[in-house]
KOLGU-4560 file (N, C-alpha, C; in nm, 3 decimals, padded with zeros to 5 digits):
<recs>
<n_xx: 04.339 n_yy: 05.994 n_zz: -11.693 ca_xx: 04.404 ca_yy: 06.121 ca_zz: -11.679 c_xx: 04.400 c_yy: 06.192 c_zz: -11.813 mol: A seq: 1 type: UNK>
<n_xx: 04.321 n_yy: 06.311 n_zz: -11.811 ca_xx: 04.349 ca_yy: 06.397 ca_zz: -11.941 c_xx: 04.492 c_yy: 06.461 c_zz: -11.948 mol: A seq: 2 type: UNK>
<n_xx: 04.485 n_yy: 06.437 n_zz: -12.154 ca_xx: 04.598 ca_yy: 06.512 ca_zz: -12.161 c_xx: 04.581 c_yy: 06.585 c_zz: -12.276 mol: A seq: 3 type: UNK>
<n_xx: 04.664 n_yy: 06.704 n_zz: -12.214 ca_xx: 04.641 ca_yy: 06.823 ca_zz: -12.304 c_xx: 04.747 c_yy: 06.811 c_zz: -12.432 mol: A seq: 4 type: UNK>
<n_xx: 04.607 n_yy: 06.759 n_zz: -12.560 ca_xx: 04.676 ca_yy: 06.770 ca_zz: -12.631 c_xx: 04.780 c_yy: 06.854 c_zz: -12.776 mol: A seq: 5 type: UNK>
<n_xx: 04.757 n_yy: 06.979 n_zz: -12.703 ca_xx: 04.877 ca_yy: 07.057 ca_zz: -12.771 c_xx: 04.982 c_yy: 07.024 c_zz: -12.743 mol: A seq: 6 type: UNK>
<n_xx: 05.041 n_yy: 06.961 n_zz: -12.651 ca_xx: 05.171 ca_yy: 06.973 ca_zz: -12.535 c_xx: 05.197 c_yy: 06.819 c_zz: -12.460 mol: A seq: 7 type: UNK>
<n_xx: 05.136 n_yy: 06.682 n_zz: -12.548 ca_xx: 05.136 ca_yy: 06.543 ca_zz: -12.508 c_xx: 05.300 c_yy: 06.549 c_zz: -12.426 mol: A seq: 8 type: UNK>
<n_xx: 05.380 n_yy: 06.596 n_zz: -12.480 ca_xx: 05.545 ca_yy: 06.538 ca_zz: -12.451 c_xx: 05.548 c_yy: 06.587 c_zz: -12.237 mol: A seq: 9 type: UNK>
<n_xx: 05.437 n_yy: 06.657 n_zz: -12.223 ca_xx: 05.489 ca_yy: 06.702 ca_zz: -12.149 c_xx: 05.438 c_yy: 06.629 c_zz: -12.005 mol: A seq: 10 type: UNK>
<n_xx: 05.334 n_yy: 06.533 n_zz: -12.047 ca_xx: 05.304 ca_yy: 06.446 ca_zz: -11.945 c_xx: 05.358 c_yy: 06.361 c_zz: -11.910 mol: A seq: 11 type: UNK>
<n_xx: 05.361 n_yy: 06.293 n_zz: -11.826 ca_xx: 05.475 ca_yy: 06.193 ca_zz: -11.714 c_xx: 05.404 c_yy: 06.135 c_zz: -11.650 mol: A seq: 12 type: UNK>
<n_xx: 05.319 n_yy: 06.010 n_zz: -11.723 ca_xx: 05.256 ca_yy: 05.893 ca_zz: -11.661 c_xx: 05.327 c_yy: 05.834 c_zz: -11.521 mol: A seq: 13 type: UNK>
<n_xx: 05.458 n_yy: 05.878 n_zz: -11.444 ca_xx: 05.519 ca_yy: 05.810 ca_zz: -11.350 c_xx: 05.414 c_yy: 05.962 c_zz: -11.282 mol: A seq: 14 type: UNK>
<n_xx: 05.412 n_yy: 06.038 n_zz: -11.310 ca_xx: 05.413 ca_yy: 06.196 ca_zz: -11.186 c_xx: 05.224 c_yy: 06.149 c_zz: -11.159 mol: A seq: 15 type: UNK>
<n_xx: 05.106 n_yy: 06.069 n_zz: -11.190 ca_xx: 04.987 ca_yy: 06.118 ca_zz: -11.152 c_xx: 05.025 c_yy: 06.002 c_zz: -11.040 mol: A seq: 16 type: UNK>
<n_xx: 04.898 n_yy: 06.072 n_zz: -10.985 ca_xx: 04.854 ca_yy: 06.045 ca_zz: -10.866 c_xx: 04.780 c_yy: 05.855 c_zz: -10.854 mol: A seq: 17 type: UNK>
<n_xx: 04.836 n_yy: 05.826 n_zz: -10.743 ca_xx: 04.812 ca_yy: 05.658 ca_zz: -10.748 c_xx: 04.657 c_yy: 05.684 c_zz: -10.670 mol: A seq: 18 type: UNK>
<n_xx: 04.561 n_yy: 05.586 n_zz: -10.641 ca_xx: 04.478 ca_yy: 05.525 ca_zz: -10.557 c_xx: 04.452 c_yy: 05.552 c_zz: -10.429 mol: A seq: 19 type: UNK>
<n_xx: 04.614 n_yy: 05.512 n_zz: -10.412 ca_xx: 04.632 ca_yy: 05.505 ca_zz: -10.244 c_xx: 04.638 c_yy: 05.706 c_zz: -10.230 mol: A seq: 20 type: UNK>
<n_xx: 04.759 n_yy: 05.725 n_zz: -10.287 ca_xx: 04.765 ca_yy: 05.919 ca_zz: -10.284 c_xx: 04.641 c_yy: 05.972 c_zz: -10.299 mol: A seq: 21 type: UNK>
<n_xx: 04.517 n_yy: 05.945 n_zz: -10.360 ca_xx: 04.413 ca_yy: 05.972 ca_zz: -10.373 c_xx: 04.330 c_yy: 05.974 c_zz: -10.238 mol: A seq: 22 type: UNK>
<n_xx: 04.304 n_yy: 05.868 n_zz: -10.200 ca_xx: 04.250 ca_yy: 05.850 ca_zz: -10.117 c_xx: 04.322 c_yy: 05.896 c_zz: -09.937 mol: A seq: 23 type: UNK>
<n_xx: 04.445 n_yy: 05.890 n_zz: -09.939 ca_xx: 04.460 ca_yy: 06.010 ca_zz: -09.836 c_xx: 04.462 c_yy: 06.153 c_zz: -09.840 mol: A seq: 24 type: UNK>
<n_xx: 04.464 n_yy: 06.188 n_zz: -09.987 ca_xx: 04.428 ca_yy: 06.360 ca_zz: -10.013 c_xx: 04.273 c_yy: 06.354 c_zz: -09.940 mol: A seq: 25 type: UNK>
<n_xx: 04.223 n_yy: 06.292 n_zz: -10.004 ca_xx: 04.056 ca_yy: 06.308 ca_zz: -09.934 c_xx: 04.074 c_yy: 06.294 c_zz: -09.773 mol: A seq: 26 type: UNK>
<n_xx: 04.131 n_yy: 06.177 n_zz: -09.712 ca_xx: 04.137 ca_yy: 06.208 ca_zz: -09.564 c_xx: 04.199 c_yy: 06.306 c_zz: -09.495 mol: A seq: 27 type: UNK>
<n_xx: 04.293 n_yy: 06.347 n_zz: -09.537 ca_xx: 04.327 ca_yy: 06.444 ca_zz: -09.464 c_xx: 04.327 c_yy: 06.568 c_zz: -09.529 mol: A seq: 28 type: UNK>
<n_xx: 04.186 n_yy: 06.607 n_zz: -09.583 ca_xx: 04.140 ca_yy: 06.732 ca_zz: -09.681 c_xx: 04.089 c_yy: 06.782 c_zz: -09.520 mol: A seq: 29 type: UNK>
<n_xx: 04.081 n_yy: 06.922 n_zz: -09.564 ca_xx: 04.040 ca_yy: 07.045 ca_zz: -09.450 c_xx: 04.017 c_yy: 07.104 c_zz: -09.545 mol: A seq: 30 type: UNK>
<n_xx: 03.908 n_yy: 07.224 n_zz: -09.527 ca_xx: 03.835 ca_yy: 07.323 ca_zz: -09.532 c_xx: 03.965 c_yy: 07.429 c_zz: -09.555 mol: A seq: 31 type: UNK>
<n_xx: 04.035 n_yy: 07.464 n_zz: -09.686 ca_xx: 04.077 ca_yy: 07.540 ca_zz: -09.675 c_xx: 04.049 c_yy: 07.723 c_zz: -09.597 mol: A seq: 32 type: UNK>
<n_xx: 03.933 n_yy: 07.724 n_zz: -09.631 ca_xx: 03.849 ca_yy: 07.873 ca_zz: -09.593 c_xx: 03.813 c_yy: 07.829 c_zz: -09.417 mol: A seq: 33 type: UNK>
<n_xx: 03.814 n_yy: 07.932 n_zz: -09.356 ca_xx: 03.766 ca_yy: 07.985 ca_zz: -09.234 c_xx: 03.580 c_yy: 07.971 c_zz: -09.230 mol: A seq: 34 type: UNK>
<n_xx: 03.559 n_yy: 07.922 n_zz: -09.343 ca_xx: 03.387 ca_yy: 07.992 ca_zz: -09.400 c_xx: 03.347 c_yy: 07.840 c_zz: -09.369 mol: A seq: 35 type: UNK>
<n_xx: 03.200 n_yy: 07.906 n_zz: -09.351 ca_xx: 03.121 ca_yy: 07.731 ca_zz: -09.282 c_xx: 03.118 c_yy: 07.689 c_zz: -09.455 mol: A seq: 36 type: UNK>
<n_xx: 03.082 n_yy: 07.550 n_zz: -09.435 ca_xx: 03.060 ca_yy: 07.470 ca_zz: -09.612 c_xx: 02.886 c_yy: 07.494 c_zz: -09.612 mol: A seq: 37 type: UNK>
<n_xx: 02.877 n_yy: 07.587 n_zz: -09.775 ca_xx: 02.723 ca_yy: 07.570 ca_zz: -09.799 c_xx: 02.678 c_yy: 07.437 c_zz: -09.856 mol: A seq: 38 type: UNK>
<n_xx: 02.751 n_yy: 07.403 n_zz: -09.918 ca_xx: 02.716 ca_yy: 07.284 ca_zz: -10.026 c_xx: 02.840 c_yy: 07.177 c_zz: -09.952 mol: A seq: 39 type: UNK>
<n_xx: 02.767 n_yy: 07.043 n_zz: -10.059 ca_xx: 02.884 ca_yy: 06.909 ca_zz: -10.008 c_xx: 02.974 c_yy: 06.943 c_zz: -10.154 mol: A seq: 40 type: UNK>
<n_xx: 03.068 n_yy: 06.905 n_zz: -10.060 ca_xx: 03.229 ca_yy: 06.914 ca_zz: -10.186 c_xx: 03.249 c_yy: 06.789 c_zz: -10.204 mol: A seq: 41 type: UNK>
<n_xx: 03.239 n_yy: 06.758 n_zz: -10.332 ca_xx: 03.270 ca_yy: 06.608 ca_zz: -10.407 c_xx: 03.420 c_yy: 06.559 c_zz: -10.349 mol: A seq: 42 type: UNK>
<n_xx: 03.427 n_yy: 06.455 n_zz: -10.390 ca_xx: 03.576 ca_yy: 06.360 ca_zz: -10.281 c_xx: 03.686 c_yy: 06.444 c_zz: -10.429 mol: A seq: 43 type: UNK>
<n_xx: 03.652 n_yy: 06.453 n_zz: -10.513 ca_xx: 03.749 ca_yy: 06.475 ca_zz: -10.661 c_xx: 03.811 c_yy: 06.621 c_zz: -10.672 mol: A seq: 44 type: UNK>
<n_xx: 03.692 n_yy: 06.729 n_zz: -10.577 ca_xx: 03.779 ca_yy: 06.804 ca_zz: -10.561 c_xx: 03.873 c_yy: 06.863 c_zz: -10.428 mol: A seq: 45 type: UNK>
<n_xx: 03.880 n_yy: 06.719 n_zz: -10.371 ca_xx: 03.949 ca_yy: 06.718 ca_zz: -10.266 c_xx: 04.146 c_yy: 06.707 c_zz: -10.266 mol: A seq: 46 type: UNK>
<n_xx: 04.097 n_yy: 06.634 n_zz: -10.433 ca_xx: 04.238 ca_yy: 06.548 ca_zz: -10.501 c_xx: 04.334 c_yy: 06.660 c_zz: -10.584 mol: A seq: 47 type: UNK>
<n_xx: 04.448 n_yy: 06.604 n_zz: -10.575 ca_xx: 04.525 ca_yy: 06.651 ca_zz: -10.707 c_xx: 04.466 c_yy: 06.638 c_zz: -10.843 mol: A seq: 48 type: UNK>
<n_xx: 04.372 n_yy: 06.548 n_zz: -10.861 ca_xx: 04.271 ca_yy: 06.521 ca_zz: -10.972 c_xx: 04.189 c_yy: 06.635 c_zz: -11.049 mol: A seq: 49 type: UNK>
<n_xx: 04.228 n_yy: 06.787 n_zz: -10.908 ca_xx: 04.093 ca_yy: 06.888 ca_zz: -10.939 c_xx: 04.127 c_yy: 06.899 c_zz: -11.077 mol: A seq: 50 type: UNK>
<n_xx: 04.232 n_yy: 06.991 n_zz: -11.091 ca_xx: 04.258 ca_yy: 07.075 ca_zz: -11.214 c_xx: 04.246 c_yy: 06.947 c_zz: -11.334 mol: A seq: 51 type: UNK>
<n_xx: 04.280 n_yy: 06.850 n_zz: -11.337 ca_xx: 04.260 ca_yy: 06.767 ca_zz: -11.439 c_xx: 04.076 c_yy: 06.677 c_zz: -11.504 mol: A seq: 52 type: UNK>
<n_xx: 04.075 n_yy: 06.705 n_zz: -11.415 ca_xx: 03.894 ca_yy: 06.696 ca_zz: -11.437 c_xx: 03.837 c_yy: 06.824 c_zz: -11.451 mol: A seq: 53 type: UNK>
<n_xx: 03.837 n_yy: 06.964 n_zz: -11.375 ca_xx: 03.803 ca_yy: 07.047 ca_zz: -11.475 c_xx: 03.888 c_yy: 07.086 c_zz: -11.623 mol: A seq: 54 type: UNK>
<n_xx: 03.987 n_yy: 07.043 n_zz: -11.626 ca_xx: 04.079 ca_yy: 07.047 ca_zz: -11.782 c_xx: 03.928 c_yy: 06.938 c_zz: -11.882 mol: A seq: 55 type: UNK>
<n_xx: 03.908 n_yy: 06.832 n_zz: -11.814 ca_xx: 03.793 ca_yy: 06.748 ca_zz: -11.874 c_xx: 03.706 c_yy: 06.807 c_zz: -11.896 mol: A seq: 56 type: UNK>
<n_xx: 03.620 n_yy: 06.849 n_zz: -11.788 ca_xx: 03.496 ca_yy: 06.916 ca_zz: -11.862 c_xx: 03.460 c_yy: 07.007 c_zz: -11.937 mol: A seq: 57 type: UNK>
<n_xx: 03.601 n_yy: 07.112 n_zz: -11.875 ca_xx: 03.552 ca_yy: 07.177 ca_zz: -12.033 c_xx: 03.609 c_yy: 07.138 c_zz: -12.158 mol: A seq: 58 type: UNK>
<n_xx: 03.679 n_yy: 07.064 n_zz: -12.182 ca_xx: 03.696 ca_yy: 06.952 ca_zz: -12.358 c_xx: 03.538 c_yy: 06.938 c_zz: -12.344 mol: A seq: 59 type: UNK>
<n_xx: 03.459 n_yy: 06.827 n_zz: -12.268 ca_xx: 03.353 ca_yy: 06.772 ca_zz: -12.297 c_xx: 03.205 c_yy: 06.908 c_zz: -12.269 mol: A seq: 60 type: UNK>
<n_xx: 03.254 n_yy: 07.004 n_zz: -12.204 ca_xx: 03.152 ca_yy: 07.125 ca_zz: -12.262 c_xx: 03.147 c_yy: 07.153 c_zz: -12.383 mol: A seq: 61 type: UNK>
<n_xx: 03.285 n_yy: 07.186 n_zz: -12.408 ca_xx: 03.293 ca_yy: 07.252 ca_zz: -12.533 c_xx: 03.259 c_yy: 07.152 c_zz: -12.669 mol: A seq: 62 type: UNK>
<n_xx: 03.291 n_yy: 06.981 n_zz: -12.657 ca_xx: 03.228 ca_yy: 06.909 ca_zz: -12.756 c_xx: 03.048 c_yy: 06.868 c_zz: -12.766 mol: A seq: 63 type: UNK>
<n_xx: 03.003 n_yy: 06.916 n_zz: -12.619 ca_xx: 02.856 ca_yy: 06.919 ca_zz: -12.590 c_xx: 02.781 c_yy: 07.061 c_zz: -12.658 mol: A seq: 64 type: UNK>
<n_xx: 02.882 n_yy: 07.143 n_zz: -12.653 ca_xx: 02.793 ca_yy: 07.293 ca_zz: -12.730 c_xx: 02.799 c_yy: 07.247 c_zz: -12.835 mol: A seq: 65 type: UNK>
<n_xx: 02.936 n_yy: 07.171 n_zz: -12.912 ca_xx: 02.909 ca_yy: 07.228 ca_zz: -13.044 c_xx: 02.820 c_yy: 07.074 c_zz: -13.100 mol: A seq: 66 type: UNK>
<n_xx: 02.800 n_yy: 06.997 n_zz: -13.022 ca_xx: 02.664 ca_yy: 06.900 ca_zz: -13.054 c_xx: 02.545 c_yy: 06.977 c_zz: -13.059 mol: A seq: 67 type: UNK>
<n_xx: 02.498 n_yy: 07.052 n_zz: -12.956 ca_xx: 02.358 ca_yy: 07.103 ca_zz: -12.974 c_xx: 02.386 c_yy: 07.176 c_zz: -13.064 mol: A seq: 68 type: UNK>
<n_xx: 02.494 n_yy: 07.301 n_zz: -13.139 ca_xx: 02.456 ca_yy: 07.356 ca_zz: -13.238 c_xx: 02.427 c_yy: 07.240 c_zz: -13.386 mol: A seq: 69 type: UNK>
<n_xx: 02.477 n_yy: 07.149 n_zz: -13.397 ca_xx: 02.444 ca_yy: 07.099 ca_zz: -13.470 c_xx: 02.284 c_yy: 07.016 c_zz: -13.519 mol: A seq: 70 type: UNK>
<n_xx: 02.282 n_yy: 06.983 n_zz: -13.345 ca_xx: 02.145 ca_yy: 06.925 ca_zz: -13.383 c_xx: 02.051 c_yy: 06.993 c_zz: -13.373 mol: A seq: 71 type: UNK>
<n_xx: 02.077 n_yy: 07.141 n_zz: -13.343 ca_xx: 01.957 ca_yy: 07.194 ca_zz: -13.353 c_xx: 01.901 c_yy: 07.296 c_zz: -13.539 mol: A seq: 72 type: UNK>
<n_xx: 02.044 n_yy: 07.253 n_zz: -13.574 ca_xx: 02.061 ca_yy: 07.272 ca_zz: -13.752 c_xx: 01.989 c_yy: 07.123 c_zz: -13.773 mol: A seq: 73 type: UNK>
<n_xx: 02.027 n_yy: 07.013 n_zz: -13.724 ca_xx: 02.000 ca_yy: 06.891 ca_zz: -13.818 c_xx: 01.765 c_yy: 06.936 c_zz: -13.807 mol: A seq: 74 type: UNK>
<n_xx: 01.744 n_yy: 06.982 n_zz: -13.683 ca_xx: 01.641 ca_yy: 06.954 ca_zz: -13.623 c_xx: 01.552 c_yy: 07.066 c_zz: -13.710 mol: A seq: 75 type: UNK>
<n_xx: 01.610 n_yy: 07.166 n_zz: -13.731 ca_xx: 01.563 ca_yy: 07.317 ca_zz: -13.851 c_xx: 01.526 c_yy: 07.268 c_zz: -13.992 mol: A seq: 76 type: UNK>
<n_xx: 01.643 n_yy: 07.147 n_zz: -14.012 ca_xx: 01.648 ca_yy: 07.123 ca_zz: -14.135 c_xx: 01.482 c_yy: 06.990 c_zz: -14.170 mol: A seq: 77 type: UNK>
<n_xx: 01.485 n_yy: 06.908 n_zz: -14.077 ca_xx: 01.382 ca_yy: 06.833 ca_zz: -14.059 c_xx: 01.267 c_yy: 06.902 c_zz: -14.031 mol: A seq: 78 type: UNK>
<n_xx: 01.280 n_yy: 06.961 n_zz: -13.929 ca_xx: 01.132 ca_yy: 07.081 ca_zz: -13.899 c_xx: 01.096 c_yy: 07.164 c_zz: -14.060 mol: A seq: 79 type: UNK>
<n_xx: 01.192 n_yy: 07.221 n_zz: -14.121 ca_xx: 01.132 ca_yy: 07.315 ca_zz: -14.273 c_xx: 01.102 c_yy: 07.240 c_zz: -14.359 mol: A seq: 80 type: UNK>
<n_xx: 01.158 n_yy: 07.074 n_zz: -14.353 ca_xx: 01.101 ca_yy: 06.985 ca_zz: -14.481 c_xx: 00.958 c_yy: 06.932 c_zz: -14.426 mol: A seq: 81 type: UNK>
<n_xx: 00.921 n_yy: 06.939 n_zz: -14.274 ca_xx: 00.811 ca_yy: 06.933 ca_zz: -14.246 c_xx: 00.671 c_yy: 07.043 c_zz: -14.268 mol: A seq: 82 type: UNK>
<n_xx: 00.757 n_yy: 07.141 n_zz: -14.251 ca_xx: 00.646 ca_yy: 07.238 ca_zz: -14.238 c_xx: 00.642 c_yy: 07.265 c_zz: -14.377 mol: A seq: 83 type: UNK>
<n_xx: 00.697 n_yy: 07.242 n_zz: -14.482 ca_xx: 00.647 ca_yy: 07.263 ca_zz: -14.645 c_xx: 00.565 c_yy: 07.233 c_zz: -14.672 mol: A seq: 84 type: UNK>
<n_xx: 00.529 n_yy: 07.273 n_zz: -14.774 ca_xx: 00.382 ca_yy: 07.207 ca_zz: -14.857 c_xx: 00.410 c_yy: 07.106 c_zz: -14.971 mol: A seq: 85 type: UNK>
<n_xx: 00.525 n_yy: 07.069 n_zz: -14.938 ca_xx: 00.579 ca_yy: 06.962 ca_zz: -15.046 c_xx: 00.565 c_yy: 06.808 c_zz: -14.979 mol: A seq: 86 type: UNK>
<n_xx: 00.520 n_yy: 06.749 n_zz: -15.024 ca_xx: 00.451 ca_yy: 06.596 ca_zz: -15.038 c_xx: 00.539 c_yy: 06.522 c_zz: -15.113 mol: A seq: 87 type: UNK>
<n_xx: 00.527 n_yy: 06.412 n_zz: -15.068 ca_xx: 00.563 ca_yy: 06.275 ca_zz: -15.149 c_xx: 00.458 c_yy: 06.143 c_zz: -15.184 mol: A seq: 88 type: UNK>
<n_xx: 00.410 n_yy: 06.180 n_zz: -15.327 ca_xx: 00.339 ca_yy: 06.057 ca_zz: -15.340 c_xx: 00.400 c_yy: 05.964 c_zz: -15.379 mol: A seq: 89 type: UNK>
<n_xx: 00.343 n_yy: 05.830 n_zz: -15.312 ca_xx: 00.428 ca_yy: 05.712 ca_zz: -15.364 c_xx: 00.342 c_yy: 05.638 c_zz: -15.484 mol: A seq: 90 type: UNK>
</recs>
């Protein structure tokens, strides 16, 4: 279970959702909308789980962008010592 950590005090390890609560949210999930389903809907966002797994991904988007900006600095920095005309004789 993510927790948001600006505001830790405010979670209540007794209040998530057990196994068993899990698994009858998914059975007795309905189609909120009137609308036919285009796509399959994962069992997770069937759960009380939704909002806390997208709370997850975007932490782990936002630590995945700022990886590629980095490696694509680490990758600039390796690519310009490549493309120099500077050598190393041993």
């Amino acid at each position: 279970m993510p927790i948001d950590s600006s505001n830790p005090a405010a979670f209540d390890p007794f209040a998530v959702p057990t196994v068993t609560d899990l698994l009858n949210e998914i059975d007795s999930w309905q189609n909120p909308s009137d609308e036919p389903q285009t796509g399959r809907i994962s069992d997770w966002e069937k759960t009380s789980l939704k909002p806390y797994i997208r709370y997850f991904k975007q932490h782990v988007d936002l630590v995945m962008s700022e990886e590629r900006v980095k490696k694509r600095l680490r990758d600039e920095e390796i690519g310009g010592m490549a493309a120099s005309d500077q050598t190393m004789d041993f």
